[in-house]
PLY file of the C-alpha trace (Angstrom):
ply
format ascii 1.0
element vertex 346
property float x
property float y
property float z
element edge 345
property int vertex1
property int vertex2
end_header
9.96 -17.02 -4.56
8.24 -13.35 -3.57
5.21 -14.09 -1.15
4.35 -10.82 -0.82
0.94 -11.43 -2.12
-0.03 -13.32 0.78
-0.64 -10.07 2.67
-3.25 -9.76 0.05
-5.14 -12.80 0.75
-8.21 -12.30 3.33
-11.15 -15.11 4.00
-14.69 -14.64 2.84
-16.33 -14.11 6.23
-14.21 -11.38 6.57
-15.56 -7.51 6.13
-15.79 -4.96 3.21
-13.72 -2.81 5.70
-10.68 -4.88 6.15
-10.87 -5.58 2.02
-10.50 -1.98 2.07
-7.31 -1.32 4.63
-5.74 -4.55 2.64
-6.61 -2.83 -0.49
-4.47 0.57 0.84
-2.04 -1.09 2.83
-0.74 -3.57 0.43
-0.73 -1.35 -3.17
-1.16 -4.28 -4.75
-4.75 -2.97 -6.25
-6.26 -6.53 -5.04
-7.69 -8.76 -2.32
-7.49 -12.60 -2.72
-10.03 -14.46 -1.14
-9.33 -17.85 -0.48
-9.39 -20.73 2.13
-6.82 -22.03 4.68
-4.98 -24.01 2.41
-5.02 -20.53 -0.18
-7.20 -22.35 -2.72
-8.73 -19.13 -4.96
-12.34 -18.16 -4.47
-12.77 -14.93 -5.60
-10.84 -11.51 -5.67
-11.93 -7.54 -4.66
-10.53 -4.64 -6.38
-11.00 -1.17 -6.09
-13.56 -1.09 -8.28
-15.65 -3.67 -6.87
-15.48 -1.97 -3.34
-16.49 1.39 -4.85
-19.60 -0.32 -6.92
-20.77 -2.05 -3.57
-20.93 0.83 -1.74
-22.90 3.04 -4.09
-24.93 -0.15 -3.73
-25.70 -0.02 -0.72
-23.65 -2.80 0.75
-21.95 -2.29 3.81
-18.58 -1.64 5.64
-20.21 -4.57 7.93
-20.97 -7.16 5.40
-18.70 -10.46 4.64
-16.42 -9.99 1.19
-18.14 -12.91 0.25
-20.85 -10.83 -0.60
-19.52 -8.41 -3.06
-16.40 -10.58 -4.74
-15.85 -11.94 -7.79
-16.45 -15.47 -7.63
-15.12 -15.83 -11.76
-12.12 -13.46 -12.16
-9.49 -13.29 -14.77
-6.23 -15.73 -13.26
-2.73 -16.64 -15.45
-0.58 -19.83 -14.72
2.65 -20.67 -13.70
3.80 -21.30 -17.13
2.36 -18.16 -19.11
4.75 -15.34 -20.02
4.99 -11.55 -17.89
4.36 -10.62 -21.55
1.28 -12.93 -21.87
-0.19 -11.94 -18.52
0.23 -8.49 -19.25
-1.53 -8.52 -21.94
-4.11 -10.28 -20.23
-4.39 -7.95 -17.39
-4.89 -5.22 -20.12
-7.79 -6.68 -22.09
-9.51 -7.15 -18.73
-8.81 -4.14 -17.46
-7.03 -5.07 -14.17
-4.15 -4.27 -12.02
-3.06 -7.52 -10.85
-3.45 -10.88 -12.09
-3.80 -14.36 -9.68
-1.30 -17.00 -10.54
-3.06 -20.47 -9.64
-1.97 -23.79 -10.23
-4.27 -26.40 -11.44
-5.78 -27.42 -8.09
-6.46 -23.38 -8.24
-4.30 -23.11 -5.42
-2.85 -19.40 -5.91
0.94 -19.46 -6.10
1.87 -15.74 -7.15
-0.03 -12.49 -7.86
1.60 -10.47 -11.49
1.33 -7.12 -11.51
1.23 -5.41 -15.05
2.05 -2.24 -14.28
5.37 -2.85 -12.83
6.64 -3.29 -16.62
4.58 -0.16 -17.90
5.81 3.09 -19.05
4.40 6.25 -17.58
1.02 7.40 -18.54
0.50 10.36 -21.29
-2.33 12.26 -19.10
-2.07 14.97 -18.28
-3.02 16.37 -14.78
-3.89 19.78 -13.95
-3.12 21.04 -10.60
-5.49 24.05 -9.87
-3.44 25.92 -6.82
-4.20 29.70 -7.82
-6.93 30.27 -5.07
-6.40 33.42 -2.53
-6.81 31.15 0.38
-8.55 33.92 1.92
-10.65 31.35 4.94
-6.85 30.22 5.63
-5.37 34.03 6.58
-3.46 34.70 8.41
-1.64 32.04 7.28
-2.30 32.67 3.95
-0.64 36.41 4.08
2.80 35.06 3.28
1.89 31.68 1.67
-0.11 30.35 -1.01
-2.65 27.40 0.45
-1.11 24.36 -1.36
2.66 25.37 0.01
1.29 24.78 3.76
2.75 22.40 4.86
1.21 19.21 6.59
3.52 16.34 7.39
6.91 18.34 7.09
6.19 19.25 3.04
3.63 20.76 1.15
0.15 20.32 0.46
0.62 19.84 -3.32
3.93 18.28 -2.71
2.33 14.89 -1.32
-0.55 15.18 -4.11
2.53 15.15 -6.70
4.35 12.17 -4.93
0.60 10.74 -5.04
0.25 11.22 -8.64
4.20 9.62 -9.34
3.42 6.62 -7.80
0.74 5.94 -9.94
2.58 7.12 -13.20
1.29 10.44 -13.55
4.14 12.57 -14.34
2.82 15.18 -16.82
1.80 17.77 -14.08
0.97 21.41 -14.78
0.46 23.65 -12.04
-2.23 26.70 -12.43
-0.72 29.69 -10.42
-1.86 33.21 -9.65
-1.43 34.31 -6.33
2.21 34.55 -4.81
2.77 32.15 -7.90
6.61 32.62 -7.64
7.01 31.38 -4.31
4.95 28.09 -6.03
7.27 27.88 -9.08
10.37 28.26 -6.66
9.36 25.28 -4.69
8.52 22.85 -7.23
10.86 24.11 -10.03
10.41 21.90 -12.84
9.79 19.02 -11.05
13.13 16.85 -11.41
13.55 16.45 -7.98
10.50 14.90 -7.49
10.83 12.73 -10.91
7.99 14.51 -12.58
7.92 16.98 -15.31
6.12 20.18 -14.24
4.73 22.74 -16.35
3.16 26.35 -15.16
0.07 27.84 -16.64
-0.45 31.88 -15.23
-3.53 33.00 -15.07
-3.45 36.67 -15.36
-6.59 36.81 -13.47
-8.49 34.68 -11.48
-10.35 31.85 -13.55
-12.04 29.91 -11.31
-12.15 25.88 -10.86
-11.58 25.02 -14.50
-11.59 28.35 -16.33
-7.82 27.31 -17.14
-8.84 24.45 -19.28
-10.34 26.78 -21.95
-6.86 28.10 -22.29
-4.75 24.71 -22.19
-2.50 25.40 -25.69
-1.67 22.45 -26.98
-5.26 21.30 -26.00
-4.66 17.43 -24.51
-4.78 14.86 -26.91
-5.77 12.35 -23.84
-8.49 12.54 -21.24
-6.96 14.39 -18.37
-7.43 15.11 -14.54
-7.60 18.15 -12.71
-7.72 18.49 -9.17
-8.30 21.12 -6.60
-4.64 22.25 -5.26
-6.15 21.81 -2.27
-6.67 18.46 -1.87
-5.19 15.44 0.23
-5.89 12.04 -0.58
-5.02 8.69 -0.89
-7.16 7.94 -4.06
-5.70 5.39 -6.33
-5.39 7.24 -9.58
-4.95 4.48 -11.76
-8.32 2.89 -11.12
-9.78 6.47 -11.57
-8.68 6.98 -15.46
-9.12 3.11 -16.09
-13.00 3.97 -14.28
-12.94 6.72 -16.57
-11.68 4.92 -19.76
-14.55 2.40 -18.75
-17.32 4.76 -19.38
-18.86 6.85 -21.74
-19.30 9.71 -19.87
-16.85 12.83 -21.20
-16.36 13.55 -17.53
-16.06 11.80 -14.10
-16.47 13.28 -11.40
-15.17 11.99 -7.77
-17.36 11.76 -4.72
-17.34 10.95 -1.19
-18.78 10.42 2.14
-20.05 13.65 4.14
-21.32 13.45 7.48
-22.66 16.01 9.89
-24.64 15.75 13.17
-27.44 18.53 14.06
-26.46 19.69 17.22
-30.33 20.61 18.40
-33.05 17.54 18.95
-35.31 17.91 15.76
-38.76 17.23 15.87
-41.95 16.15 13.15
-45.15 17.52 13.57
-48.78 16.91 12.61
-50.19 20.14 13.62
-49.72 20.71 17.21
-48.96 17.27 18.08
-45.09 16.16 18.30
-44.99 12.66 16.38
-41.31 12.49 16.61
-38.39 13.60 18.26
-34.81 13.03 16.96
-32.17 13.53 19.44
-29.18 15.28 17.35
-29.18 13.52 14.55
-26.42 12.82 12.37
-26.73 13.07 8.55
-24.67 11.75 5.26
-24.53 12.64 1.85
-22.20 12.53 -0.90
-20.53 15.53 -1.52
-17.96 16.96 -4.79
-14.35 15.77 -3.42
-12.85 18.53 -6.42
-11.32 15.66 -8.52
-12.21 15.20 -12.31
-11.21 13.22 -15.00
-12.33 15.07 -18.65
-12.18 14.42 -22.04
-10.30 16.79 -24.14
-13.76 18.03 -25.86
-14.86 19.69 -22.73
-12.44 22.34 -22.79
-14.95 23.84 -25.55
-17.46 24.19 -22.39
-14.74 26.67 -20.87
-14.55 30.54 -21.74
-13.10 33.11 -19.64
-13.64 32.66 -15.56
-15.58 29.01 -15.19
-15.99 26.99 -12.38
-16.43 22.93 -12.55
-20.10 23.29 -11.46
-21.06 25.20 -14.20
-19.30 22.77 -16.62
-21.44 20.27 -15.03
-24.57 21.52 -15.26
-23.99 22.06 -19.17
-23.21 18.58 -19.61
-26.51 17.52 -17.49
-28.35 19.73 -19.75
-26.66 18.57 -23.07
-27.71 14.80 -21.97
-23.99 13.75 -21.28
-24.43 13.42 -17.32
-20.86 13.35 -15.45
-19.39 9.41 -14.19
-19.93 9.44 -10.61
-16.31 8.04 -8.75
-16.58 7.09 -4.92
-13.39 7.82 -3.09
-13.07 5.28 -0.10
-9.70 6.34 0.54
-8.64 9.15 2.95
-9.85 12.68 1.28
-9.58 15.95 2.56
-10.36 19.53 1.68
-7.95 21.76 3.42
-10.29 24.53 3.59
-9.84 26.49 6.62
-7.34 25.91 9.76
-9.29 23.31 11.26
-8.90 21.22 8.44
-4.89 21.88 8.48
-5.21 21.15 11.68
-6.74 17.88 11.67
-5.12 16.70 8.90
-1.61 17.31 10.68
-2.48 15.33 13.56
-3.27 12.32 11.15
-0.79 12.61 8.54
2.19 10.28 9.26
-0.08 7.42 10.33
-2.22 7.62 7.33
0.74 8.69 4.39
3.39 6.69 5.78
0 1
1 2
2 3
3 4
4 5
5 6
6 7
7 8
8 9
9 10
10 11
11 12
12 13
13 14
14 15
15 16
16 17
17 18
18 19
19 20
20 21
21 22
22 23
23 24
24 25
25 26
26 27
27 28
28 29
29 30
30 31
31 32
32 33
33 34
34 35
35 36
36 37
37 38
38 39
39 40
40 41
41 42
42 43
43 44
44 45
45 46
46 47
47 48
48 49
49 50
50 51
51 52
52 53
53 54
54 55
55 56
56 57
57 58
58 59
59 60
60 61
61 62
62 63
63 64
64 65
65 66
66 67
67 68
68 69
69 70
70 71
71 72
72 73
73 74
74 75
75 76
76 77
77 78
78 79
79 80
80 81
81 82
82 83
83 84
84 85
85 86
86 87
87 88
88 89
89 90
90 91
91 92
92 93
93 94
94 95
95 96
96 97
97 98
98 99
99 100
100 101
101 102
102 103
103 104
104 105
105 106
106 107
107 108
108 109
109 110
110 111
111 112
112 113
113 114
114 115
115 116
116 117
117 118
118 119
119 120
120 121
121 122
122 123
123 124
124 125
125 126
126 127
127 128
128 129
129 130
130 131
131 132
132 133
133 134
134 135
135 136
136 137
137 138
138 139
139 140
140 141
141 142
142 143
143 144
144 145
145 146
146 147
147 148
148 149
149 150
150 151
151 152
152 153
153 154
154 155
155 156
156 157
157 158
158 159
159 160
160 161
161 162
162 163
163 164
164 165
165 166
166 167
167 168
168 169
169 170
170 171
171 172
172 173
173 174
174 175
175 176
176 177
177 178
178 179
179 180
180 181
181 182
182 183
183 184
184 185
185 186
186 187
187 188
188 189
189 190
190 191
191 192
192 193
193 194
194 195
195 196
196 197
197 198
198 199
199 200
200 201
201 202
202 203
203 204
204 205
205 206
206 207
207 208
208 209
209 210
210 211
211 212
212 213
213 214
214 215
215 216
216 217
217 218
218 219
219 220
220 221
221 222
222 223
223 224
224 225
225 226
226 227
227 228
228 229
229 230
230 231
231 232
232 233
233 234
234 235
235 236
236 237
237 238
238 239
239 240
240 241
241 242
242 243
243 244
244 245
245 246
246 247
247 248
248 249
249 250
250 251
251 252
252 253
253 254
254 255
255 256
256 257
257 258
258 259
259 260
260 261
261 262
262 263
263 264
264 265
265 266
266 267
267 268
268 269
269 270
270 271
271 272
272 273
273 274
274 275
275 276
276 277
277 278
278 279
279 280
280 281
281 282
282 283
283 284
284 285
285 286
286 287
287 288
288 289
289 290
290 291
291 292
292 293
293 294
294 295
295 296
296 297
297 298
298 299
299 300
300 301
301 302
302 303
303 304
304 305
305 306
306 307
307 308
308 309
309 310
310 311
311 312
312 313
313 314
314 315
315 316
316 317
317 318
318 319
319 320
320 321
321 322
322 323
323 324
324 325
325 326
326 327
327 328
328 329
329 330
330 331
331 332
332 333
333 334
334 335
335 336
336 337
337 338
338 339
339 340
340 341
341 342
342 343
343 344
344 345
């Protein structure tokens, strides 16, 4: 019998932070939280991470505090049919198995019997990468490479192995040495499609253009971008809500390199020695509903499809990130996230 899904199971004393590393480490898209003798108590997904910390909960804090103490469980004796189905009208991953002392004595996974997904994802990688020159004089920013292969190459291999395989690459600058990389994707088990842009469009000037317009709400992402984000639980976030677009956020923090002071007139009432700051910040991933491409015409960028939802009343989905995430904007970035890569991708 497979007991892989003990590597999932964590006590409820234990912190929001280790829910999270079992949460990446395992794939599994769960934590069990049980006792010594792996009696069930509650489970942590994704989801329920993400919620808590927009909360305000804590890396700190016990699991106990932010699990589900009633989730959805299947039995020895139900079908991988049955459970599947199950897992599907809740709207989860993976599935407990528990016995009837609600011992747990397996852990289904629906999505190892499902098909690929029909979304689309839109890979926006015609930027000038002009902060990234000189590097950028003979390469376009998403074929750097960071971890022996390309930028985009481990957001593809990302996007796979949570059944996105409908990818379509935007190109416009050195755009053949892109399509000469990728090709049409077969190598990497993906189908790959190229959109041109004849000029410059912006962040999501291209999805004015999409011909045949998607059918499916779909994602498009900065070519940019490295991340560990669990797709999946984005669209089924996104699916969830009834915002036409989500938009994905994270954790920015900066310190202020000078002391900075408060004043009442000429009297100091407080001096902060560097302080450090944090604020959530635009991580360049969305999830959209095919009707926004009507907010697209000619050279766009995301923000301003955002702000004409805000003002239309249909406010983006907010989507915390807890994962790694990183905007390889200039060479610092590259060079940080070299130094990192094969301990956090591998």
């Amino acid at each position: 019998m497979d007991n892989s899904w003990k590597q999932t199971c964590l006590f409820a004393h234990m912190k929001v932070s280790a829910a999270m590393e079992t949460l990446e480490e395992t794939s599994k898209g769960i934590v069990l939280v049980t006792d010594n003798e792996f009696h069930l108590l509650g489970t942590i997904t994704d989801g329920d991470v993400r919620r808590a910390l927009l909360g305000g909960h804590t890396l700190a804090e016990p699991i106990g505090n932010i699990m589900n103490t009633d989730p959805s469980t299947g039995s020895p004796n139900d079908s991988d049919l049955h459970m599947d189905a199950l897992s599907i009208k809740n709207k989860i991953r993976s599935l407990p198995i528990i016995d009837k002392q609600k011992k747990v004595v397996g852990l289904f996974q629906g999505e190892s019997i499902r098909e690929p997904l029909p979304n689309q994802v839109f890979l926006m990688a015609g930027g000038l990468g002009a902060r990234m020159r000189p590097l950028t004089n003979s390469y376009p920013k998403p074929l750097l490479e960071v971890g022996g292969q390309a930028i985009l190459a481990t957001a593809i291999n990302n996007l796979k192995r949570h059944k996105f395989t409908q990818i379509n690459i935007c190109v416009y600058y050195k755009k053949n040495l892109i399509v000469d990389y990728f090709g049409n994707g077969k190598e990497q088990g993906v189908n790959i499609n190229y959109i041109n842009e004849e000029q410059p469009l912006g962040t999501a000037g291209v999805i004015g253009i999409i011909d045949p317009r998607p059918t499916e709400p779909f994602l498009v992402i900065n070519g940019d971008i490295l991340t560990k984000l669990n797709f999946t639980n984005l669209l089924e976030f996104h699916n969830n809500h009834s915002s036409p677009l989500t938009i994905c956020v994270t954790n920015f923090s900066y310190s202020v390199p000078y002391g900075v002071v408060d004043t009442d007139g000429q009297a100091l009432t407080r001096l902060d020695e560097k302080p450090k700051s944090e604020m959530l910040i635009n991580a360049g991933i969305y999830v959209l509903d095919p009707s926004v491409c009507d907010l697209s015409e000619g050279p766009t960028d995301m923000t301003e499809i955002i702000q004409k939802l805000i003002k239309e009343g249909n406010s983006p989905s907010v989507f915390f990130i807890h994962e790694y995430w990183a905007d390889i904007g200039q060479i610092e970035d590259l060079e940080r996230a070299r130094k990192i890569f094969s301990n956090t991708f591998n």
